[in-house]
N, C-alpha and C positions, 0 to 999 in steps of 0.2 A: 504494500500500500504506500503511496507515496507522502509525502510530508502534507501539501495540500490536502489531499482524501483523507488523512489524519486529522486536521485541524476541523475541515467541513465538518465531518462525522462528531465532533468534539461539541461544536457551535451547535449541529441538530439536535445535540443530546438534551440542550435547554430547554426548559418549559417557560419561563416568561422572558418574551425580549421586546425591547423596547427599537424602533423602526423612526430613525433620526432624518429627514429632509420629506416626507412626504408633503404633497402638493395639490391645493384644490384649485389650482390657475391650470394645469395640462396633465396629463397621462404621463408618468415616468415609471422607470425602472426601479424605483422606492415605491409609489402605488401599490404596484404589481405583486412586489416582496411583500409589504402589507398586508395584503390580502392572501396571500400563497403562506405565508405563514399562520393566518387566522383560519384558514381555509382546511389546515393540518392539524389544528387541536391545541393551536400556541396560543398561551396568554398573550396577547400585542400592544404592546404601546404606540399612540403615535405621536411623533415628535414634532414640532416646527412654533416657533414664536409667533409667526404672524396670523395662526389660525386656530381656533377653540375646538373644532370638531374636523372631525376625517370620518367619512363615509357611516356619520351619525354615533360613532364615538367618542368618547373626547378626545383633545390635542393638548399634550403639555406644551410649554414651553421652553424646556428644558430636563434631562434627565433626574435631578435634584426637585423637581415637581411630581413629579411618580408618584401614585399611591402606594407605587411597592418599589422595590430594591430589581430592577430588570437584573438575569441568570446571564441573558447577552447582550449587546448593542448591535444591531446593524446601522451603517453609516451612508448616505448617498448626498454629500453637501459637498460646499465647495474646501479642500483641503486645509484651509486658515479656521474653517467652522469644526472641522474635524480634529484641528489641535484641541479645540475648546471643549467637546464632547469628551475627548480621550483622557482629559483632565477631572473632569467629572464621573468618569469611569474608574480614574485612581483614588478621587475622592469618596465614593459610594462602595468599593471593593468590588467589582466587577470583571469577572474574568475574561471573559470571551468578548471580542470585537473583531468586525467585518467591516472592513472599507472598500467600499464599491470600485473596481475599475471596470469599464469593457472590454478592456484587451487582455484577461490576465491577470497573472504576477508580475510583469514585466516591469518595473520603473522604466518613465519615460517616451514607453511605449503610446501612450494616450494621454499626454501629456495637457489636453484640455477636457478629459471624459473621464477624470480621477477624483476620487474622494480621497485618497492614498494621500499622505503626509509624511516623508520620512521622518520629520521630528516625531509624528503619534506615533508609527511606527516603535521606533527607541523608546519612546515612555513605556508602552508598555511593555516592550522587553525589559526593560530596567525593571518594573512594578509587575511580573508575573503575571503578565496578562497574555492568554493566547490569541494573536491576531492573524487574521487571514488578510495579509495589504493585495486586496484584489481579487479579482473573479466577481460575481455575480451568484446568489444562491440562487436564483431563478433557472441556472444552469442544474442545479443537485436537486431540490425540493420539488418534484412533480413536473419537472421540466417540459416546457412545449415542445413543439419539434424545429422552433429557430434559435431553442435555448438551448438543447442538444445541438444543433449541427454548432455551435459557438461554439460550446465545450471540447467537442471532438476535434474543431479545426483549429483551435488555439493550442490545443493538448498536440496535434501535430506538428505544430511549426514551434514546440516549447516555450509556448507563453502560460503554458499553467503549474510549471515546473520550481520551485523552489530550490534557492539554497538552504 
């Protein structure tokens, strides 16, 4: 099994996670995850400052808002919002975090379609936190069939490969 398939399988083991850049302005890949995880039996959080509810649930505006302690973070914001999350992940004791890229694990690779931060990155290796910088769980979680052929063609051209 490889290191990623390790971490993924580690992050699905969660039962509440909290779902950081969701959007009632357009259809994203946060959305999607949202719902793909509430749709599998996950407690969900939705996350974002500027909005109170998401698809008639509430929206915190911050992880520190929780009713409860999220097991994991999923992240899809812009990387400077992602330091700030990661930090409130260190603050809360939170182990598991996933920062969205579409290309991958690859730094750089997508260098404007990343939630990946290498500074979060390093916190939470510093603070014993498992982080997945990259990929998409819309790819592992009940995947469609253009979430699959993603997975498979970046796992070919070794964008889903870890050091």
């Amino acid at each position: 099994m490889s290191k990623l398939d390790s971490l993924v399988q580690g992050f699905l083991a969660q039962k509440r996670i909290a779902v950081v850049g969701v959007s009632d302005k357009r259809e994203t890949g946060c959305n999607a995850a949202y719902t793909k995880f509430k749709d599998a039996g996950y407690q969900v959080f939705a996350v974002n400052p500027r909005i109170a509810s998401f698809q008639g649930d509430a929206c915190y505006p911050d992880l520190t808002s929780l009713p409860a302690k999220p097991d994991a973070v999923f992240i899809l914001t812009n990387p400077i919002v992602t330091d700030q999350i990661v930090q409130q992940c260190v603050d809360l004791g939170v182990k598991h975090v996933w920062m969205h890229c579409m290309m991958g694990v690859k730094p750089g690779l997508a260098a404007g379609m990343t939630s990946v931060s290498q500074n979060a990155v390093d916190v939470c290796k510093a603070n014993g936190i498992a982080v997945i910088p990259g990929s998409c769980p819309n790819q592992y979680l009940n995947p469609d069939g253009g979430h699959k052929f993603m997975r498979g063609l970046f796992g070919l051209f070794g964008f889903m490969r870890m050091n």
